[in-house]
Every structure is written in C-alpha cells, then in structure tokens.
C-alpha positions in Angstrom: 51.0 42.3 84.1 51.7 46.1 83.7 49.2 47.8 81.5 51.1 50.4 79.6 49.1 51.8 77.4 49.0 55.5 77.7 45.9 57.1 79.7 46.2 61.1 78.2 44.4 61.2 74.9 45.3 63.4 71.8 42.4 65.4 72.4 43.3 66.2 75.8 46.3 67.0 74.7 45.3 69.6 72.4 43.1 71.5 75.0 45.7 71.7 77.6 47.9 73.2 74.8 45.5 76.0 73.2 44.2 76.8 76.8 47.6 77.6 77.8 48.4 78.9 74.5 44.9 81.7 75.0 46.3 82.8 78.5 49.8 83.6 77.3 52.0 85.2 79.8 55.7 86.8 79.9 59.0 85.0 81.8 58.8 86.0 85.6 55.3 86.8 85.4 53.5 83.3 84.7 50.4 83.8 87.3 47.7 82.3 85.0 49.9 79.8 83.6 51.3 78.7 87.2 48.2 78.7 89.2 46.4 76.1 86.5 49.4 73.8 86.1 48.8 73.4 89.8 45.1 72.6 89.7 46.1 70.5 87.3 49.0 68.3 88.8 46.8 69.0 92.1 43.8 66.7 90.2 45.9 63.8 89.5 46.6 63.2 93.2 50.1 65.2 93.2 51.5 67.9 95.4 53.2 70.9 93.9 55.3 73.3 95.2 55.2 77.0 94.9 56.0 80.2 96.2 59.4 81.0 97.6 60.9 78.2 97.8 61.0 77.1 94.3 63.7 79.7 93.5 66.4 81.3 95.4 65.3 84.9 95.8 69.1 85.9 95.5 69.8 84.5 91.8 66.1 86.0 90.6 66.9 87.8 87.5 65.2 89.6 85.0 62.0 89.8 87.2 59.7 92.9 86.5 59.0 95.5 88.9 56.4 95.5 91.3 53.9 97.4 89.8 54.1 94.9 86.3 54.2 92.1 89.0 50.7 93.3 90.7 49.3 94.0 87.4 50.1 90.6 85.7 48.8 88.8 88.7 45.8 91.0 89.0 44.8 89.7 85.2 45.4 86.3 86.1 42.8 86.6 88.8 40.3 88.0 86.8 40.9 85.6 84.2 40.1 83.1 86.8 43.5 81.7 88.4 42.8 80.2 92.1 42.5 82.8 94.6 44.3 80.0 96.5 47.4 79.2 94.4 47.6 82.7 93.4 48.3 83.5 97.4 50.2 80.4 98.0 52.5 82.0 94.7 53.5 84.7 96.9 54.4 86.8 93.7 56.8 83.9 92.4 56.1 82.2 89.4 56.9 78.6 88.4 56.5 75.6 90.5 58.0 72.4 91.1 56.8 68.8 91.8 58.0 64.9 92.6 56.5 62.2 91.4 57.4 59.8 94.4 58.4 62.5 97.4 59.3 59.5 99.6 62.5 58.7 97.2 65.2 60.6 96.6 65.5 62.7 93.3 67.1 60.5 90.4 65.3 62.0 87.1 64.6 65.4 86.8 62.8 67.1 83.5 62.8 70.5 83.0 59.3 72.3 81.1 59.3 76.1 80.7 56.1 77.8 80.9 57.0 81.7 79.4 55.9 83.1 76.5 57.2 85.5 74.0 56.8 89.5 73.3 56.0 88.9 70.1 52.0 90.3 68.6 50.3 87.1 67.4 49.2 87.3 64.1 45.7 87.8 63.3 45.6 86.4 59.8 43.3 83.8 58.7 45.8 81.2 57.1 47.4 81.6 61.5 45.6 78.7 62.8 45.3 79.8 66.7 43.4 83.1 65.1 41.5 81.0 62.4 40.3 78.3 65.5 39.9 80.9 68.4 42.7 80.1 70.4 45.0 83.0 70.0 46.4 85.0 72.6 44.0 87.0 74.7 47.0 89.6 75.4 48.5 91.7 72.8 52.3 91.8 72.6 52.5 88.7 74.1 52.2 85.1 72.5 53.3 81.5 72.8 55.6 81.8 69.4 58.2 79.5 70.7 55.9 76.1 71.4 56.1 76.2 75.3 52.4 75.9 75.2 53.2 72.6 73.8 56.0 71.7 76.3 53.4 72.3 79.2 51.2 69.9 77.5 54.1 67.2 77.6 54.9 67.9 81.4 51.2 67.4 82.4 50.9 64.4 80.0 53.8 63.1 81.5 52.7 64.1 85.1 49.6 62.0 84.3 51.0 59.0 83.0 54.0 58.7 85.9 51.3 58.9 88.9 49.8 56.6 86.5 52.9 54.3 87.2 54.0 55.7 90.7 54.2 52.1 92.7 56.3 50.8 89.6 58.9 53.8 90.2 62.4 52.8 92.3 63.7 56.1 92.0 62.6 59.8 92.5 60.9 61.5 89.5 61.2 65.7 89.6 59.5 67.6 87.3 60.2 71.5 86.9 57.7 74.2 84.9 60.8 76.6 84.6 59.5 80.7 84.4 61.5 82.9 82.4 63.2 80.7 79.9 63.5 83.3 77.2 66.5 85.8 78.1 67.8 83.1 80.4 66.0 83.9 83.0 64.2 81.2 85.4 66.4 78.1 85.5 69.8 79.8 87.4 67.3 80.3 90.5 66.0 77.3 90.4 68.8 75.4 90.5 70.1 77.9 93.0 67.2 77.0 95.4 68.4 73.2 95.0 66.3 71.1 93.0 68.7 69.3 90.9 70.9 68.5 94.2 71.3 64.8 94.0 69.9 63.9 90.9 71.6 61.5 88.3 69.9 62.5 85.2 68.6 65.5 83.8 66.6 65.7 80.8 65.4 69.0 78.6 63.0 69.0 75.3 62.1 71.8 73.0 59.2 71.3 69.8 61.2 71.9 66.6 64.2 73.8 66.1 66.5 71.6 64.3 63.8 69.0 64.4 61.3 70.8 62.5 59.4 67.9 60.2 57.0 65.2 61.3 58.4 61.9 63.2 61.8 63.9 63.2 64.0 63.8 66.8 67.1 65.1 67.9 68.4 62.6 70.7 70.7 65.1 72.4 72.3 68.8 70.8 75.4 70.0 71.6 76.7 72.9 71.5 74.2 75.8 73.2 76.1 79.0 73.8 76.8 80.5 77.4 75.6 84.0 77.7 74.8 86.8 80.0 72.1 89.5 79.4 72.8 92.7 81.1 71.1 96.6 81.1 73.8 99.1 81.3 73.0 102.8 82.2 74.9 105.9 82.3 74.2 108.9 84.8 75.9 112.3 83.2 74.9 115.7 83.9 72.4 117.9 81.9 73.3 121.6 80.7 72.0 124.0 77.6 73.9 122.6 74.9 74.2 126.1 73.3 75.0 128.0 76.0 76.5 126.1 78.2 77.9 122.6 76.8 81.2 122.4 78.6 79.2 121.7 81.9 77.4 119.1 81.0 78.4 115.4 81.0 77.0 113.3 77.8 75.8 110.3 78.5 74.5 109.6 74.7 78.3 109.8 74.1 79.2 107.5 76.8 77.1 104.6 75.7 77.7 105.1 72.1 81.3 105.1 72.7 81.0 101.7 74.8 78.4 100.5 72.1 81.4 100.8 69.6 84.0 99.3 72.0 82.3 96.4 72.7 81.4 95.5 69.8 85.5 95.9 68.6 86.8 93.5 71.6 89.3 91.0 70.0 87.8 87.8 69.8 89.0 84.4 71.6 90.9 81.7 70.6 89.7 78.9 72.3 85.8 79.5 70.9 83.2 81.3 69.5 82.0 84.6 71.1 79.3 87.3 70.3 78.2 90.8 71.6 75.3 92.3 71.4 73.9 95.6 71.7 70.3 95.1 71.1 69.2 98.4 72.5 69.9 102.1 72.8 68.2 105.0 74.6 69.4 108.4 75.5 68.7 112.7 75.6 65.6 114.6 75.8 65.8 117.3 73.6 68.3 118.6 71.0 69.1 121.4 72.5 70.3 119.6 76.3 73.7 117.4 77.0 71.7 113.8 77.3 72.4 113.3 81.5 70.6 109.4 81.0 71.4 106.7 78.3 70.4 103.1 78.6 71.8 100.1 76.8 70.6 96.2 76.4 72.9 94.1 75.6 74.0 90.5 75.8 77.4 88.4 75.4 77.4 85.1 74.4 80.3 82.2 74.0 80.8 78.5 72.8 82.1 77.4 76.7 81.2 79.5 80.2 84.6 81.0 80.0 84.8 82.1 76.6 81.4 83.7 77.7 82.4 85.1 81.5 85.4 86.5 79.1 83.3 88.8 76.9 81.2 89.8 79.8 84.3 91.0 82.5 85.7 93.0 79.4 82.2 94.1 78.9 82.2 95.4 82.5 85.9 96.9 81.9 84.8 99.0 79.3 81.8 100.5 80.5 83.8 100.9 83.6 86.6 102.9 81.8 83.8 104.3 79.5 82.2 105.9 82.0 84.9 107.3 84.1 86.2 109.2 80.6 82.8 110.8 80.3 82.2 111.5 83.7 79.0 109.2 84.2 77.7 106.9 87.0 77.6 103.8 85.4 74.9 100.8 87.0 75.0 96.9 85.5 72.2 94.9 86.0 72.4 91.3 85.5 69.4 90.5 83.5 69.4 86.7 82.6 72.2 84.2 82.0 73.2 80.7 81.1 76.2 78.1 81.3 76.8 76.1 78.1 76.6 72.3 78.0 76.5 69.5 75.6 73.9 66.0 75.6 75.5 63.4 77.0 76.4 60.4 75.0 75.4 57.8 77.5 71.9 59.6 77.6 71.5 59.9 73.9 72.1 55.8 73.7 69.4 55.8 75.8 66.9 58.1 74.3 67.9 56.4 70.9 67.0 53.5 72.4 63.6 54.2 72.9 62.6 56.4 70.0 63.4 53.2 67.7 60.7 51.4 69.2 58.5 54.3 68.9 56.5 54.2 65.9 55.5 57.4 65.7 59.4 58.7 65.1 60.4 57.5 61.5 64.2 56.0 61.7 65.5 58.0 59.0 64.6 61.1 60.9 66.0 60.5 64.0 69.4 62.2 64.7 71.7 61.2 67.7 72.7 65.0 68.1 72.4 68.4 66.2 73.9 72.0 66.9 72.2 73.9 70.0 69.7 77.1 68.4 71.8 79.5 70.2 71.1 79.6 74.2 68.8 78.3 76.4 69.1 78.1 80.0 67.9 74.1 80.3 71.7 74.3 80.0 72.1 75.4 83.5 70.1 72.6 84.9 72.2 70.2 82.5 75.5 71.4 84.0 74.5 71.4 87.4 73.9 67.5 87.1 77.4 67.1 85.2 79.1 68.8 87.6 77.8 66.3 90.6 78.9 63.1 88.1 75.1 63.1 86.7 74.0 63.1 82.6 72.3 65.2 81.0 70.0 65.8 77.6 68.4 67.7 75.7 66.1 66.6 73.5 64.8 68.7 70.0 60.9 66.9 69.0 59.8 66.8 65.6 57.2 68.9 63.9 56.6 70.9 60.5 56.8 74.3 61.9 54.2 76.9 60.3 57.1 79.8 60.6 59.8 80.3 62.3 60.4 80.4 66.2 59.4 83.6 67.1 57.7 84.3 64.5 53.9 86.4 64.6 53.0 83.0 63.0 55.3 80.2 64.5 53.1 77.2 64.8 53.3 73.4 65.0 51.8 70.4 64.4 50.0 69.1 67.4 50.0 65.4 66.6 53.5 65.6 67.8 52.1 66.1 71.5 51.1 62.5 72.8 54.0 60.4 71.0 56.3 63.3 72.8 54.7 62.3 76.2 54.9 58.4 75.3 59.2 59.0 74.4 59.8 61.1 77.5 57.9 58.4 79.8 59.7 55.5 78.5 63.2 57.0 78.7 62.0 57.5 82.5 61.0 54.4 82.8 64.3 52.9 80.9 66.3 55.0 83.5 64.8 54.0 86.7 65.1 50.9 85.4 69.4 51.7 84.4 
C-alpha cells in the first residue's frame, strides 16, 4: 500500500519561497537562484544539469553583456552560491533535471526562476518589507510570484523522488531563466529538452486566478511576440553651421517610431506594436549620429506575429536608407502562441475536484492568456511532435497587481499547488 501523503510541509514551503524571494535576480542572470536550486535538487538524491548544455548557445537571447554577466555572478558568490555550481554554470543560468534518467521523457514541467526590474516597496502594510524578506537588490524584485513557482518545482522535485519506483514514464523538470521579455524557454527547447515528450505542463500564481481555491485548468489564447532593439548610425555635424552634412538619426527612429505604429492591421488576428523606448542626440546644437529604440510586436497566432515583425524590419530598413543611417536589429526575446489542450484540461479538472483545497465554484476549465509568456514555446514544441500541452493559472488573493512595487500573494496556495501538479503527473504516467 502506497503512502501518499505529501512529505514537503507548508513551512518549508514558505522558506524556500522568501529565500528565493531575498536573493532576487534578473532573466539571464539567475547565478544565486540557479546554484541553490541545485543544492537543493542535489539533497534529495537528484542530478541536475547545468552549464552549456541546458540551452542552445545559438538561440540565447536577451543575455546581458559580459561585464553584467561577471558582476551578477560575482554577487551570487559573495552571497554564498557554491563555488562549485557557480563553475559547473559556466556563465549559463537555468538548469534542468529528470526524475527517472533511465526512462525516456514523457512529462515535462516548466518553472521559471527570473525576476522583475521593478524597486520593491518598502512600506510597512508590503509584507516581504514588514517580515524581512524583501529583496536584497534594488531595482530588482520577485513582483511576478516566480519565487513561488520555484517553491512548487522543488516541492514537486521532493515529492516525485518521493515516488520515483512508482514512475513508468520519464518525469523532466525545467527552472526556465529569462521568462520575462520572452527570453529563456526558445533556447531551451533549442538545446532539446522537450524532444520526445508527450505532455507538457506550465503554471503561473494568479493572473486570472487571483482569489483563494481559484484554478484555471488550461488558458488559451497567449499572444506570439518578438522583442527587438533597433539602432540607427547617422553622422554628426554643427547643426548651425553645418546641418546639411549631417545624417539625423533622432529623425530616423522617430520617423520609423510613427510608421510602425501606423502599419495596417491583420485580418485573420489580433496584432500590437510597441515602441517602449527612445533614445537619441547629445546636444542641441549637433545632428543626433545615434538613436536607439525598444520595441516589441505581438499577435493572436505566430504568423499574425512574424507579420508585424518582417514589416517591422521593412520599415526600419526603408527608414534608414531615406535618412542615410546604418541600421542594426537585435532579436531580444520571443515567443510562439499556443492554447491548453482540451484533453489536458479534462485531466487537470480531474484532479483539482478531488482536491479540497480548490473550491468547485472557482475552478475554470480555461481563461484568456495575460498577454505573452514564453511557456508557450515549450507548449508548441510538444504539439507540434503530436504531444499536449497546458498551462495552468493557480489561485491566490493577489496584494497588487503583477508587477507591481507591491505584488504579493497568499502563500497557503503553495503546498496544495505542489499536491495538484503531482497528482496530474501521477494521473498521466498512469494515461
């Protein structure tokens, strides 16, 4: 007889959350977080993976430059990341591990591990400041619950070895970097580890889900998108005395600011452009010979999506040429659009209704995606090989919005998260 009472308490729970939650770190730049996940997974008998191999170095995007690369790791060492992990890293953030190595891959769950550039608040009524676990690092903070979401993924580490001789199929786990600006997952899967599996699974704390004993069984509807850095090379001159021999590049981007943001929209979905960003000149009295632009397209499908972006790329082509610039695109992040799987929803329906902790009047079979995350690429590379896919929104009274200086969530939601997301992996080994 099986005992299957769960072996991860509340209270442990809670201090994997606000430890991570203390040592928040940006996407791509994870050293801290990385290193201890390891120890972590390494304590209950597993073997992760890191370093190179746990993403393709040719689908990397969005990754800082060296010098924020040395510096992030250097404060993860002093913090007191493994010397040993931190090497074994090799400057690439994330890691991956199976539950049962000697099976092939059948259920893979993806956990990401970033934070957010957002300044924590500091006010009293914020209950990480009021408690002591706020972020030790200013401009950066765990306003989007991920903290939480690496809680899960250990929980659920623990309480699969827990059950690893019961297991018929592979079990993957992956503590995706770089979520936010759709960053980490596109390497990842580059690099393979989704090749094979039949089911793919995603969950996020809140969003549409944002009371107590709430659930979302699968959403629908995330948007594609590509984030991109755009910057002009002009020519400098006096701008009174000699203007015709300069080459504006403030010009340039405003004018492909404004053109971009006019492109006709599509008929067979939703689409957005962004430009978030804008930086150009050095003086009022010189022809700006730099401008720099973030921007981002989104769409309701990949294509709509891949169409905003090549027009995107037309017009600052065209843009530049007309202003005489040098014009450089850099992909900064991306992500394919996909939608929860009915046949997976069934099944994660299934086992929230004999969950107690999730009320039946607050579970939803689907809800709207909260605009894009890159789970989605993960989700469509299962698809695509005849696999399902879902992702999964978890309940909890949010203190603020995601994002937010003040975003915060009920931690009770933490171990009944863990007990749903073992069952439905224990319901599909079982399929």
């Amino acid at each position: 007889m099986h005992d299957d009472s769960l072996s991860i308490t509340q209270e442990q729970l809670t201090q994997f959350r606000r430890t991570f939650h203390r040592h928040a770190e940006s996407g791509m730049a994870e050293f801290w977080t990385t290193a201890r996940i390891a120890e972590e997974l390494t304590s209950f008998g597993l073997s992760p993976v890191v370093g190179d191999s746990v993403s393709s170095p040719e689908a990397r995007m969005g990754v800082p430059d060296s010098d924020k690369l040395r510096a992030a790791e250097a404060r993860a060492r002093n913090e007191g990341a493994s010397p040993l992990w931190l090497q074994r890293m090799n400057g690439v953030t994330g890691l991956v591990v199976d539950i049962r190595p000697d099976l092939p891959v059948h259920t893979v769950l993806r956990f990401d591990i970033d934070a957010v550039n957002v300044q924590e608040s500091t006010d009293s009524e914020h209950r990480p400041a009021r408690e002591g676990f706020a972020s030790l690092h200013d401009g950066v903070s765990h306003a989007c619950g991920h903290d939480g979401h690496i809680a899960i993924g250990l929980g659920l580490a623990l309480e699969l070895t827990k059950r690893r001789d019961r297991l018929t199929r592979g079990v993957r786990l992956l503590f995706q970097p770089g979520e936010e600006g759709c960053r980490g997952a596109r390497a990842m899967a580059a690099a393979g580890w989704l090749n094979g599996a039949r089911h793919v699974l995603a969950a996020h704390i809140g969003m549409w889900a944002n009371e107590d004993h709430a659930l979302v069984c699968g959403a629908r509807g995330f948007l594609a998108t590509t984030k991109f850095d755009v910057e002009f090379f002009g020519k400098a001159a006096h701008a009174g005395a000699e203007p015709e021999k300069g080459a504006n590049s403030l010009l340039a981007a405003a004018s492909a600011a404004l053109n971009m943001h006019a492109l006709p929209r599509h008929g067979q979905g939703d689409s957005r452009i962004t430009v978030g960003m804008l930086e150009a000149g050095s003086g009022r009295n010189i022809i700006p010979d730099h401008a720099r632009m973030v921007c981002e397209t989104r769409g309701s499908t990949t294509a709509v999506n891949d169409y905003m972006f090549e027009h995107c790329r037309s017009i600052i082509e065209h843009t530049a040429a007309m202003y005489g610039q040098r014009s450089l695109i850099r992909l900064m992040g991306g992500s394919d659009n996909a939608d929860s799987d009915d046949s997976m929803i069934r099944v994660v329906r299934k086992v929230a209704d004999e969950t107690p902790w999730f009320f039946k009047d607050r579970i939803r079979d689907d809800a709207p995606g909260f605009g894009s995350d890159d789970a989605c690429v993960h989700m469509a590379a299962v698809q695509r090989q005849g696999g399902d896919a879902a992702y999964l929104m978890l309940g909890s009274e949010l203190a603020a919005g995601h994002h937010s200086p003040s975003f915060d969530f009920h931690e009770n939601a933490l171990l009944p998260s863990v007990e749903l997301l073992l069952n439905v992996v224990m319901e599909l080994d079982n399929g």
